[in-house]
N, C-alpha and C positions, 0 to 999 in steps of 0.2 A: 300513501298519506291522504285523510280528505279534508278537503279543503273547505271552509266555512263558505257558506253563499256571501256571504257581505265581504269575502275576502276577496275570494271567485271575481264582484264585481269592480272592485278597485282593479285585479289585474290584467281584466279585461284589455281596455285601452292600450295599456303598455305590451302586451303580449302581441294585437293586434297592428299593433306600429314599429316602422321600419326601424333597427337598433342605431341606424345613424342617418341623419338628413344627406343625401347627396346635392355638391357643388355642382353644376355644371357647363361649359363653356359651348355656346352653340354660335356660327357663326352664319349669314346670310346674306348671299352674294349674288352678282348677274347684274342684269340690267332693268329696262322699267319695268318690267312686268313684277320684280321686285323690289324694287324701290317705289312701285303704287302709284298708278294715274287714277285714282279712282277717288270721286271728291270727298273731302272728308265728310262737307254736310252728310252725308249718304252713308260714313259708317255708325252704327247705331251706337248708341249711347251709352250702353254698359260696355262697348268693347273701346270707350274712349280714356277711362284710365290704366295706366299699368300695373298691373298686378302684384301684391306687396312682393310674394318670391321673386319679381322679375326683375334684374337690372337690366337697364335695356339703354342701348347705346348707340348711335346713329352718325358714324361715319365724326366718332371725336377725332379733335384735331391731337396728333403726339404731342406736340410742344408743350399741352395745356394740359392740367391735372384733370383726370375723370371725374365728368359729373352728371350721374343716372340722370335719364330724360324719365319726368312721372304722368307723360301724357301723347297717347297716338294720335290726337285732334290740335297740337298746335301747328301741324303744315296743313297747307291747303290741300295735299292728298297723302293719300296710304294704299296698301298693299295688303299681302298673306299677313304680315308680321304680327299686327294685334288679335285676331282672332287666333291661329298658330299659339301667341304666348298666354291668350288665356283657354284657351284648350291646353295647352300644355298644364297649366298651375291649376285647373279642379282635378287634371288627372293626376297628378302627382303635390300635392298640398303643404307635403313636409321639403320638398327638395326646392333648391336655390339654383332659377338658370339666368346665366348673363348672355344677353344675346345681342351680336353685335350685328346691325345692319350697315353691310357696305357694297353699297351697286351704284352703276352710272349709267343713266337711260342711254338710250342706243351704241352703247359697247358692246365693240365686236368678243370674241375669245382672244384673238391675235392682241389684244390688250390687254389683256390679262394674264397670258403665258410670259415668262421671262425668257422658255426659250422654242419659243413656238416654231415650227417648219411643216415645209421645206425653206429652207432659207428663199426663192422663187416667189413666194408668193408676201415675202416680206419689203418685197419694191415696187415700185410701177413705174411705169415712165409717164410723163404728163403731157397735155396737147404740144408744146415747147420743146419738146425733145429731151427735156433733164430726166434723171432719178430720182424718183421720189421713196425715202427709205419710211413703211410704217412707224406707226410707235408700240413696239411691241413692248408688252409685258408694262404698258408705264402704269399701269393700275393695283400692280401687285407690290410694286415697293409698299404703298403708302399700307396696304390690307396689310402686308407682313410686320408693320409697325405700330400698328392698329391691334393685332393681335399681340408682338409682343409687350404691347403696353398693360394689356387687360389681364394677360398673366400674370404682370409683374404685381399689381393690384389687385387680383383672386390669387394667390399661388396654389390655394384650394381647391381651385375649380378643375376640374376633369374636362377638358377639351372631348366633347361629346359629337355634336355633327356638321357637318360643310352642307347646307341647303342653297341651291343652285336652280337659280330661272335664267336662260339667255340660249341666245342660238339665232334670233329673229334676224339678228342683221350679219348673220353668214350665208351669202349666197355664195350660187357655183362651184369655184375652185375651192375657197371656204368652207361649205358647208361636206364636200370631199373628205377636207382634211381635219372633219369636228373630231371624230372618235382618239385619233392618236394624239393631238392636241389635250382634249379634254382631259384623256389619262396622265398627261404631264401636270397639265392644273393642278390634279386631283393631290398625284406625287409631291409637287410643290406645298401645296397646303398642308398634307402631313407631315410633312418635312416642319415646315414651321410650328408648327403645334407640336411635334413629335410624338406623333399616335399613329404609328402604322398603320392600326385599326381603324383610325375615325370613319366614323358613318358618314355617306354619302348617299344624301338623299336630292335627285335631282328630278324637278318638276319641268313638263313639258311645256315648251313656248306658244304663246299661244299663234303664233302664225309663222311659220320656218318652213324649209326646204326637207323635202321628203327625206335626204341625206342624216340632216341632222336630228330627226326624230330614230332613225335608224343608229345613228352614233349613242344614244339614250339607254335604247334597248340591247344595242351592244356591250354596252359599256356594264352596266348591270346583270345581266348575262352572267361575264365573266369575273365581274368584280365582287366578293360575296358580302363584303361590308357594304353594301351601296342599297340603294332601291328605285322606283320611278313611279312619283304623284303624276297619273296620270290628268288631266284638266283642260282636254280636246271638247267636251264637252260643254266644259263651261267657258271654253272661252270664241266656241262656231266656228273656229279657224279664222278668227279677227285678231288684228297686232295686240291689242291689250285687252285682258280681261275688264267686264264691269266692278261695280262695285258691288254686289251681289257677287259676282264671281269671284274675288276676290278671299272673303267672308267663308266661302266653303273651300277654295285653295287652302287658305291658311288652318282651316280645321283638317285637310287631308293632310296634310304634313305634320300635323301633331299625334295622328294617326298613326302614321309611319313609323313617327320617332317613340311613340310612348312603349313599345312593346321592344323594345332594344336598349333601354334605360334598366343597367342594372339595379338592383332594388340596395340600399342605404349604400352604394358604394363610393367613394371618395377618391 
């Protein structure tokens, strides 16, 4: 059959676009290196609102009904997150990602794991003589509720990837025990979301123990859904990236994630 050029042109558009917008659920964890010391004065201007596709969510409270933050410049600092969500939205125009930032600066992993071990390294004894029991895993209740809230309010959205900064404040015996830790994390957060598959993109800290950048590359290695934003570079082996560094972290991770983003899938 041939087709008219002025038809040709109308079908253009629609031929060349994805048959359905995909939902997507991305989640964003660790500590400050993600949750941003970097001042805000200093992130540039266009990457200070959020982006129409993006809902974007910052450690909401469950109690309270969701309501999208429309701006990365009202705290005094930021992170990967706004360059990340708008590198994410020019590459992908038609799809809708809800991305929830939820990190606490200087948490350990052993706060994050619910069932983190060797049980040994979950006491200490203090100058006094007592026991002192960590608080393991208290960070992941509130994130498991956090996520299932956001389900409950996208039930659309496709639980897409776990983005992960922390490691700095595991030393020694800790930083040992990052790798098989880390893979319980990982398990847990699938669990919750219930994506076997979810991507696991973990970006390296900017100042850790030789251990736990070796836990990274392990972990990845072996895990085929996962990857590692490397960011040694941008961050000199200093506890936190600039703001500058920051800006290019958050576009390596969109990087990462754009090429693993099924195309209209739902």
């Amino acid at each position: 059959m041939k087709i008219q050029p002025l038809l040709l042109a109308a079908l253009l558009p629609a031929l060349a676009a994805p048959l359905s917008a995909g939902e997507f659920l991305i989640i964003c964890s660790g500590q400050s290196n993600m949750a941003g010391v970097g001042p805000v004065a200093e992130l540039p201007e266009d990457l200070k609102p959020v982006p129409a596709n993006v809902a974007y969510f910052k450690q909401p409270d469950p109690a309270k009904p969701l309501e999208p933050l429309t701006s990365f410049g009202d705290g005094p600092k930021f992170g990967p997150v706004p360059s990340f969500a708008h590198a994410l939205s020019e590459a992908r125009p038609k799809d809708k990602f809800i991305i929830l930032l939820d990190a606490v600066g200087g948490s350990s992993l052993m706060q994050w794991v619910p069932d983190y071990g060797p049980a040994e390294l979950t006491t200490r004894i203090n100058k006094g003589g007592a026991t002192i029991h960590e608080k393991v895993g208290v960070y992941f209740g509130p994130l498991a509720q956090r996520i299932a809230l956001i389900r409950k309010t996208y039930p659309e959205a496709k639980p897409l990837a776990f983005l992960w900064i922390q490691g700095e404040s595991d030393k020694g015996p800790l930083a040992g025990a990052y790798l098989e830790n880390f893979k319980r994390l990982v398990t847990n957060v699938r669990r919750e979301t219930s994506t076997p598959d979810l991507l696991v993109i973990a970006g390296e800290p900017g100042l850790a123990d030789d251990a736990v950048y070796e836990a990274f590359r392990g972990f990845v290695k072996a895990d085929k859904n996962s990857t590692l934003v490397e960011g040694l570079d941008l961050s000199h082996k200093q506890l936190h990236y600039g703001a500058k560094g920051y800006v290019e972290l958050g576009k390596r991770f969109a990087a990462a994630l754009t090429g693993r983003i099924p195309a209209g899938a739902r």
